[in-house]
N, C-alpha and C positions, 0 to 999 in steps of 0.2 A: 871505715866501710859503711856504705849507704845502703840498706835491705830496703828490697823493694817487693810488695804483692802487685800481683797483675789479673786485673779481670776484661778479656776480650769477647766476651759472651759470644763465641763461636767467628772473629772474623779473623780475616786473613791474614792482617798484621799480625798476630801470635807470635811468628815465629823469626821475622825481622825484628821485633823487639827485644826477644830471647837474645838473640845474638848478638846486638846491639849494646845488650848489659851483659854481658856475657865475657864482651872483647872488651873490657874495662876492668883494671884492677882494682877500681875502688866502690865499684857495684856488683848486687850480687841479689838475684831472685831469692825472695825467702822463698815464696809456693803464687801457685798459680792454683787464682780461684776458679769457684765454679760458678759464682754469681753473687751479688751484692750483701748479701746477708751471710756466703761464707767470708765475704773480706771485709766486714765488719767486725764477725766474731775471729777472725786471725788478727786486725786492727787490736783489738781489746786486749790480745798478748799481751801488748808492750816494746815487740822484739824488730816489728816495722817502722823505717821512717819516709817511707813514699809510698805510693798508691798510683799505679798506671791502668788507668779506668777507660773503656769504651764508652765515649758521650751517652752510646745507644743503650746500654745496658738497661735491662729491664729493672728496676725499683730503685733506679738515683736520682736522689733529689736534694733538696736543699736540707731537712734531718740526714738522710747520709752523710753527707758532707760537714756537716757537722757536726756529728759525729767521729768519723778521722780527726776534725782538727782537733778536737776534744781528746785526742788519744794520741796527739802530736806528729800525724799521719800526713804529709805534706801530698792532698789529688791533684793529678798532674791526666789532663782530658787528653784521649786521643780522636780525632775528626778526619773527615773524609776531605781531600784535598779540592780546595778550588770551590765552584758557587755550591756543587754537591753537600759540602759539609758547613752552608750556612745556617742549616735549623740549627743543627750541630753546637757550633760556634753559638750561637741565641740561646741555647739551653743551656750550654757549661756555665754564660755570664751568668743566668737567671738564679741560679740553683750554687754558684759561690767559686766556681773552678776557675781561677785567671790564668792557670801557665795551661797553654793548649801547644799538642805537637800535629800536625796535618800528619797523615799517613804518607805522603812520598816525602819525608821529611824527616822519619825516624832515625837517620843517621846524628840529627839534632838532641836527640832523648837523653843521651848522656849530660851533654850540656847543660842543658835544663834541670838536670838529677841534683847536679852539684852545684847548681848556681848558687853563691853565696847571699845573694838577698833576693830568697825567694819572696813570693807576691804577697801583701800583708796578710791575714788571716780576715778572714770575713762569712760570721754565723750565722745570719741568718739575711732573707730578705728587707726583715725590718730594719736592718741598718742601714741602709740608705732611703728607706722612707723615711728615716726619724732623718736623717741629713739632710734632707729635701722637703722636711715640715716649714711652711711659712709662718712668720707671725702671725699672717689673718685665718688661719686654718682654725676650725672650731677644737674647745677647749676640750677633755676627757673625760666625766666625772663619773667616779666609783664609788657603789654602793655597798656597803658591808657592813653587818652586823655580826654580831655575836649568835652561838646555835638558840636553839628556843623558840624562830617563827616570831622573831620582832616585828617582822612586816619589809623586808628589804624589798623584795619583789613589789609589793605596791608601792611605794617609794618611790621608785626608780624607776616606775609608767610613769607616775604624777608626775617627776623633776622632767622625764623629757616630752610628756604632754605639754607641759606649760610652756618649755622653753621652746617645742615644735609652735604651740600657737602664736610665740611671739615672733620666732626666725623665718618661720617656714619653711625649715629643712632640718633634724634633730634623729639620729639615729640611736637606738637602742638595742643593748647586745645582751644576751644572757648567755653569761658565762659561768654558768654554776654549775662543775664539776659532781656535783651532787643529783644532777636532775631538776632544769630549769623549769618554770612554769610561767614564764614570760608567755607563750605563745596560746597554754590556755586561760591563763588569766585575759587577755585580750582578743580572744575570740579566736586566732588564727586558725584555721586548720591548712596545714603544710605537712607533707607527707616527705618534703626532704629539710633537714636539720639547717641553717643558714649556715651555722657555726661549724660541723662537719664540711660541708663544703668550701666554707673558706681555707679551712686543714687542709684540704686537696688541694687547692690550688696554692698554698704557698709552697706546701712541698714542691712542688711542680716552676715552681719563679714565674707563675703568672698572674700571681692575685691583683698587683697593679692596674695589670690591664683589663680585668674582668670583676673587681669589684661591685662595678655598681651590677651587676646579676645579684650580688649575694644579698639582700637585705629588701625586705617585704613590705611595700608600702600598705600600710595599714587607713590612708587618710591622713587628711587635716596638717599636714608634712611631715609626718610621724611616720619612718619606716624600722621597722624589728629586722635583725638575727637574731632567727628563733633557734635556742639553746639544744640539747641534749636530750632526743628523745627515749634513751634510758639510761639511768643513773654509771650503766657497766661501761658506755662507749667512748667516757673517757680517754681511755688508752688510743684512740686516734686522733687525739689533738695534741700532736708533736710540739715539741716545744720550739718558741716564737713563731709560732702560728697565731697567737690571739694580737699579738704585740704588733706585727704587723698589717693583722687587721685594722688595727684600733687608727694606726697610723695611715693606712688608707682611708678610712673614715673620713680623717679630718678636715678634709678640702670641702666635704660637703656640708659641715657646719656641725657642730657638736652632737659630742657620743657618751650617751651616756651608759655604765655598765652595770649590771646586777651581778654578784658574784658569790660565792658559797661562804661558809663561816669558819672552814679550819684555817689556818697560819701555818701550821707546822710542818717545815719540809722534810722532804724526803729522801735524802743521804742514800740510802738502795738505789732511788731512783737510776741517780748521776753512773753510778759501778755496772748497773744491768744495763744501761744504755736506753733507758725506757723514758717515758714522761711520770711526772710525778701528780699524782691526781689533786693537791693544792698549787700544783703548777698555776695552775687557769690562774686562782683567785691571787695569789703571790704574781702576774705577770701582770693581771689585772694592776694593781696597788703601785704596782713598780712604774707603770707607762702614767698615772693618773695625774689630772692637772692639781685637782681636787677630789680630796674622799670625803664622803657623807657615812656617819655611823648611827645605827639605828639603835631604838634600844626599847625596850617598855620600862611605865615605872611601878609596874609592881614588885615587892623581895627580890624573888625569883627575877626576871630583866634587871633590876640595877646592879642585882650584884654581877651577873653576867658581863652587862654594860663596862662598868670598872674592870673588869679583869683582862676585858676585851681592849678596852683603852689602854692598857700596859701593856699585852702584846702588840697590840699595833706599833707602839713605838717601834719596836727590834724592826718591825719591818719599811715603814715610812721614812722613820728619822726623825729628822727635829720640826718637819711641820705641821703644820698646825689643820686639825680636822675638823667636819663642822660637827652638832650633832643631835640629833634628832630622835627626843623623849616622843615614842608614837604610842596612840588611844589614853592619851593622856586624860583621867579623870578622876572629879574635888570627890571619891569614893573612898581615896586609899588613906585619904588623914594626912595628909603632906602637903609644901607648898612649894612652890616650884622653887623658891630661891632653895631649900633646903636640898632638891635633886642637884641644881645647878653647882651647888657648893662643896658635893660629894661629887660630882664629874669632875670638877676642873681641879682637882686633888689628883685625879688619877691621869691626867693627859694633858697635852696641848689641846689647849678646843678654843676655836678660833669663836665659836658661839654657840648658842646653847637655844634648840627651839621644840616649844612645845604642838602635837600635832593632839588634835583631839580624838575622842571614840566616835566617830561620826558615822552612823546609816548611811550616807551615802557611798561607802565603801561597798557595803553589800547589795546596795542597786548597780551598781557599777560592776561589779564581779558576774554578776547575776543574768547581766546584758552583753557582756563579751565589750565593755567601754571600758575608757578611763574616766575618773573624776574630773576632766578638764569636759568632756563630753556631756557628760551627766547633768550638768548645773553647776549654778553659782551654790556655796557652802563656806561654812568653817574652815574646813578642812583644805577647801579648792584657795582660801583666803593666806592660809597658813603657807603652802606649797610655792605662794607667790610669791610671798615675803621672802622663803629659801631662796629661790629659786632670782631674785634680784639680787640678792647678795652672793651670789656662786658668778652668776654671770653679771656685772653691772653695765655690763656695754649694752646686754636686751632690753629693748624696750618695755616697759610696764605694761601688761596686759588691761583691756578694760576692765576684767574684774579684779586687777591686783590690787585693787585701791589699798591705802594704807585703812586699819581698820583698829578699833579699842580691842585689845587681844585682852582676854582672859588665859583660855585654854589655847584660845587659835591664834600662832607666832613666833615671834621669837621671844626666847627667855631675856630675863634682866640679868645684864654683866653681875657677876659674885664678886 
């Protein structure tokens, strides 16, 4: 026996479908909803395994839907016959729905209830953007530190200041479930969220086509999505929403992410049907070509550092991160082979670079710029060095020269 919920959001099919499952011994109406949030919360029973859903229904989108699949809820779109139900049809694809029955058609519904191989399962929109990523689509790189204010967020202007100066096209996303500050550290003032908006439209299955709206050209080919304008708004960025951003991105040449510093998921999450608020930085990690881990070296930051580089394992796996000892300075009585030597104990680290304590971080803050903007510096010398070895296909900036590193570079292999 196939249980079936049905939400017809007031149309006239109702009652042909009723009858339809009706005159079948092997189907049977569990309940008839009143609207997408009661057939998600009967979804989450358990005691459902089809879903006969009005395309038009107010609040379905691509989170619904999968949602149901998540709950082993097989949605089955109903449309309006003929050119009438083309939006129709466009929206079921968008948003995940493959088996559609046209309304002069419902004598069909049964068939389709019971088909034995029903449509494969498909979660979100980013699965087929990631299917349709090219080799030459720019790379993803994620930034993430440990809690503390290691400096992720200026990091992760600089990595995609430099790489915009080289490519001249370089997107930067703040994704920090905690309350980004991507947008006031660079002067923006935007009064709508880039990253809330892109949530909108992926729920909807149209982020593909309206991407390039979401992301704020700032100059110099440097454009932001500006993050979270309060710490609580979380809860409206559905899950694979970022993921699909990310992968829309990438035709327009590398993206780089800033992202918050917890790890630890969220098991409630999944049972409430909700997003989990290290969602972001875990979807972030997940999609990433390349992560950058930030750290300070005083007590306090290394120890951080290390503890941070062991949970990253559980999350990344076996490769290998770059990582990046920031306001490094000869004050703390150490010497950098001896930081180096305690990092690469605790993680894969692909390499090990020191950023200095540099002033011109606070002219730069100060001005609503990046350190690419600002001037030539230490710091701006250091960011190069990174920032050739993440991408080596970019070109060396004029001022990437190679330079005598103390503080400003990369560390010596341990």
């Amino acid at each position: 026996m196939i249980c079936v919920l049905l939400v017809a959001a007031g149309a006239s099919w109702e009652g042909a479908v009723l009858g339809a499952v009706a005159g079948h011994r092997d189907l049977a109406v569990l309940k008839r909803c009143v609207d997408i949030d009661d057939l998600l919360a009967s979804a989450a029973a358990g005691q459902a395994d089809a879903a006969v859903i009005s395309v038009d229904a107010p609040g379905l989108d691509a989170s619904s839907v999968d949602r149901l699949r998540r709950q082993q809820v097989r949605p089955i779109g109903v449309v309006d016959t003929g050119a009438a139900g083309d939006q129709g049809r466009a929206h079921a694809s968008r948003i995940g729905i493959q088996a559609i029955v046209e309304t002069d058609a419902l004598e069909r519904l049964p068939a389709v209830l019971l088909d034995d191989d029903p449509d494969p399962p498909r979660s979100t929109a980013a699965d087929d953007l990631t299917e349709t990523a090219g080799a030459g689509d720019g790379p993803v790189i994620v930034v993430w530190g440990a809690q503390g204010a290691p400096g992720r967020t200026t990091i992760a202007s600089a990595i995609a200041a430099e790489l915009a100066h080289r490519t001249g096209a370089t997107t930067l996303v703040d994704a920090d479930p905690y309350g980004g500050a991507v947008a006031q550290q660079l002067g923006v003032l935007d009064e709508v969220s880039g990253l809330l908006a892109a949530a909108r439209l992926a729920s909807t299955g149209s982020l593909a086509e309206r991407v390039a709206g979401v992301p704020r050209d700032v100059g110099g080919g440097l454009a932001v999505v500006t993050g979270l304008p309060r710490a609580d708004r979380w809860v409206e960025v559905r899950p694979g929403a970022l993921e699909a951003l990310l992968e829309a991105l990438r035709p327009r040449g590398p993206v780089v992410v800033d992202t918050g510093f917890c790890l630890e998921p969220d098991p409630a999450a999944e049972l409430a049907g909700r997003p989990s608020r290290n969602g972001l930085t875990l979807a972030a990690l997940g999609t990433a070509d390349q992560v950058v881990v930030v750290g300070t070296p005083d007590p306090v930051g290394l120890s951080r550092l290390a503890r941070g580089l062991v949970d990253l394992r559980e999350t990344v796996g076996p490769r290998s991160v770059w990582v990046v000892v920031n306001r490094q300075r000869a004050s703390l009585g150490w010497s950098e082979a001896d930081v180096i030597s305690m990092v690469r104990g605790f993680g894969r680290v692909a390499e090990v670079y020191f950023f200095p304590d540099d002033p011109i971080v606070d002219r730069a803050l100060v001005s609503g710029h990046t350190i690419v903007e600002v001037g030539d510096s230490p710091l701006r010398h250091a960011v190069s060095r990174l920032v050739t070895d993440l991408v080596p296909t970019s070109p060396a900036s004029t001022n990437g020269r190679r330079i005598k590193r103390r503080t400003a570079g990369r560390g010596r292999r341990g």
